[in-house]
KOLDREN-460466 format. One line per field, with one value per residue (C-alpha): residue in three letters; chain; x, y, z. Coordinates in steps of 0.25 Angstrom, whole numbers. Layout:
N
rest: (ALA, ...)
kette: (A, ...)
px: (X, ...)
py: (Y, ...)
pz: (Z, ...)
This chain:
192
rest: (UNK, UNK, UNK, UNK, UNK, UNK, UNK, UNK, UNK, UNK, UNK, UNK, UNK, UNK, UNK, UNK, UNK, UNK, UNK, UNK, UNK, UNK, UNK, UNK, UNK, UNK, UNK, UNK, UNK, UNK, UNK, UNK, UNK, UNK, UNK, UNK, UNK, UNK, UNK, UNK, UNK, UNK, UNK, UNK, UNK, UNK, UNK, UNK, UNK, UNK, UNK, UNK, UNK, UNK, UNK, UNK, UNK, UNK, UNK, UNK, UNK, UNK, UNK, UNK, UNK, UNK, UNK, UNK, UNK, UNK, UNK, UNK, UNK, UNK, UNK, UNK, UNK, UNK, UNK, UNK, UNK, UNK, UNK, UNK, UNK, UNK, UNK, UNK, UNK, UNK, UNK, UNK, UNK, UNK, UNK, UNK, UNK, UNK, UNK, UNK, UNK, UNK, UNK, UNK, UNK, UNK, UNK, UNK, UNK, UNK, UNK, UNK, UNK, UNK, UNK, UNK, UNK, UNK, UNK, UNK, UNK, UNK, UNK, UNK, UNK, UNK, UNK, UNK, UNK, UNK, UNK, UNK, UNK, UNK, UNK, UNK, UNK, UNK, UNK, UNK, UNK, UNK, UNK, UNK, UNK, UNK, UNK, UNK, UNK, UNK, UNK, UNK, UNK, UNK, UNK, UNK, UNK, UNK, UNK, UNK, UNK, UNK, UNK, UNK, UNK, UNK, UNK, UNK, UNK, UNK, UNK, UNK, UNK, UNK, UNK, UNK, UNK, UNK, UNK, UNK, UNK, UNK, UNK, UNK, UNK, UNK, UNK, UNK, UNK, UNK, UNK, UNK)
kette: (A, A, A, A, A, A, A, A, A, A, A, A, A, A, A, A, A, A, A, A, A, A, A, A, A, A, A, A, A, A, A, A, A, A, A, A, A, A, A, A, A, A, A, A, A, A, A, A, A, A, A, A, A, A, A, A, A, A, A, A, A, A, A, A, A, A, A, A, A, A, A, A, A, A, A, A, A, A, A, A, A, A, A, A, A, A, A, A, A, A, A, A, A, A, A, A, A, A, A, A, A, A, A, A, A, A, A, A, A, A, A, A, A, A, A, A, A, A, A, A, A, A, A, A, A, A, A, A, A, A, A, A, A, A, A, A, A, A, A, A, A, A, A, A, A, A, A, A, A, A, A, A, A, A, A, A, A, A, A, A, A, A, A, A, A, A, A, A, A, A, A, A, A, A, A, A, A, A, A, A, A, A, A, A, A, A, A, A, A, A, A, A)
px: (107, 98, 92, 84, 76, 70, 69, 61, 53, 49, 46, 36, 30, 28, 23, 12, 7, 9, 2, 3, -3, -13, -15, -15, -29, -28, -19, -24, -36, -30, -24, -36, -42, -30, -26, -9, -2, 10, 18, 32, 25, 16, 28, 37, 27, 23, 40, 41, 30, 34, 50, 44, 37, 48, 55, 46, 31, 28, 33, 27, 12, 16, 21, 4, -2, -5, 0, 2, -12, -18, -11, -13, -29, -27, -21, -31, -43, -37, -35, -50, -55, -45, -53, -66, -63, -58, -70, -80, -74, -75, -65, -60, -48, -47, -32, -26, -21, -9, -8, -2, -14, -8, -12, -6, -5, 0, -14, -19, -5, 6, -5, -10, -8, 7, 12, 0, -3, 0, 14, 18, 14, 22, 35, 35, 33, 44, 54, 53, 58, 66, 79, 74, 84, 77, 61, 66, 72, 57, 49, 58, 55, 38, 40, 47, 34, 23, 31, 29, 14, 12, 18, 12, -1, -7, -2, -7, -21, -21, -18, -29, -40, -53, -59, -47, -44, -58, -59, -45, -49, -62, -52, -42, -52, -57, -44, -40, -52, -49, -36, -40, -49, -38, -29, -39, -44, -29, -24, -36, -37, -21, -21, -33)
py: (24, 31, 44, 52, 58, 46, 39, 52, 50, 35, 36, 48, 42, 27, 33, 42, 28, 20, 30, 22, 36, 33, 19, 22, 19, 6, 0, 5, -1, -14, -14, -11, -26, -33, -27, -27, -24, -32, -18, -24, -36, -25, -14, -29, -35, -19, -18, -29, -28, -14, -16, -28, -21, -12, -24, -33, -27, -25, -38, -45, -37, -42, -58, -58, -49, -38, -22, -10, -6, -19, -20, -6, -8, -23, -13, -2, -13, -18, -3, 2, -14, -6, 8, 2, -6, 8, 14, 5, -3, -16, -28, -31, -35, -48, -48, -62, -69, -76, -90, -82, -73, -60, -51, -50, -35, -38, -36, -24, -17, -22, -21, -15, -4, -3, -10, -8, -6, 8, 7, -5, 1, 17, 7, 1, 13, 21, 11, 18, 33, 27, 20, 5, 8, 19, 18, 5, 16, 24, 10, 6, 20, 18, 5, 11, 20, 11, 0, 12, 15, 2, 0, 13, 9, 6, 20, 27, 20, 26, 39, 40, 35, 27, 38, 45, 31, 27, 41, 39, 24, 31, 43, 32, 22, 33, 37, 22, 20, 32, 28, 13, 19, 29, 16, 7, 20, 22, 8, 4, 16, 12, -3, -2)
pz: (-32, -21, -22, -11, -22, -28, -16, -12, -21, -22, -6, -8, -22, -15, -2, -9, -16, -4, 5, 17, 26, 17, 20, 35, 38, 30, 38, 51, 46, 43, 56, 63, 57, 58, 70, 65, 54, 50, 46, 44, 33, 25, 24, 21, 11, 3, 3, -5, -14, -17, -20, -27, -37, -40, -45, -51, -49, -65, -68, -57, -62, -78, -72, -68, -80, -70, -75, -64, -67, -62, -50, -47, -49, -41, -29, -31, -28, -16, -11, -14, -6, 6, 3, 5, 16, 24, 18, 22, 34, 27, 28, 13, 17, 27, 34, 32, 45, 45, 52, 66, 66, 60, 50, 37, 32, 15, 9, 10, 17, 10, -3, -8, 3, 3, -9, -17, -32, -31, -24, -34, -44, -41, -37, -52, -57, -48, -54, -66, -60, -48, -44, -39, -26, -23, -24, -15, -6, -7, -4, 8, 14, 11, 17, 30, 30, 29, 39, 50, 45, 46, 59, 66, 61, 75, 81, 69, 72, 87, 83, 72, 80, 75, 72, 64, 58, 53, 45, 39, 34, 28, 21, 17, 12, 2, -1, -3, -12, -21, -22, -26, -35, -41, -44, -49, -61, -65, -64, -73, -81, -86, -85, -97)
């Protein structure tokens, strides 16, 4: 039922698309204006939106009349908005309070950061080539990873420094925005 190799290779597949080194300065910036992140409710929330999708994502896509392309594209907006506002130090995205005062982390974290159009749309199509019981095995092991960036995001920010930390969220804005932009041309490129 198990095996090593695909299990290998799901982990190293979804953690290329999830990229959450990448995402590193996004969430030290998200940090930064809502001063905590709720790590354990993103890594929980992107958890189950991710083994989700393996079960029922395209259906769930078809129930509304949306394909994969459209939802990649949907993703690939909400990506460049986080580009630009690394890039340009402008707040897009508000964090909403809760009633006790916290922060909640779901939009943009859990998505599209974590469990976004990207990483949904690579688990539906890993259920092609791989056992369910093992690309559930290869999510579990992103999830453990992102749960510690998350959680070390702080000590992570010390170590980099203002200085170090502003130049990373201008390098990662671009890259975010290419990315987006890569997304957006192939997903509406296909979806015509």
């Amino acid at each position: 039922m198990f095996n090593i190799k695909e299990i290998a290779s799901v982990t190293l597949i979804l953690f290329s698309v999830i990229d959450v080194i990448g995402s590193l300065p996004v969430i030290i910036d998200l940090r930064q204006k809502v001063g905590k992140i709720e790590s354990e409710q993103a890594t929980i929330v992107s958890g189950v939106l991710m083994v989700s999708f393996l079960f029922v994502g395209e259906r769930i896509l078809k129930l509304f009349g949306v394909d994969v392309a459209s939802f990649a594209v949907a993703g690939a907006l909400i990506i460049f908005l986080i580009g630009l506002e690394m890039i340009l130090g402008r707040t897009i995205f508000k964090p909403e309070e809760h009633a006790s005062g916290g922060a909640t982390h779901i939009v943009p974290i859990a998505f599209p950061l974590i469990a976004g159009a990207g990483t949904l749309t690579t688990i539906i199509s890993l259920r092609a080539e791989y056992q369910i019981a093992n690309i559930i095995v290869g999510i579990i092991l992103n999830l453990l990873l992102i749960y510690a960036v998350l959680k070390s995001s702080g000590w992570l920010e010390t170590r980099l420094g203002s200085g170090g930390l502003s130049v990373l969220r201008k390098i990662f804005g671009i890259i975010l925005l290419a990315i987006a932009i890569k997304l957006f041309k192939t997903n509406l490129i296909s979806g015509l």
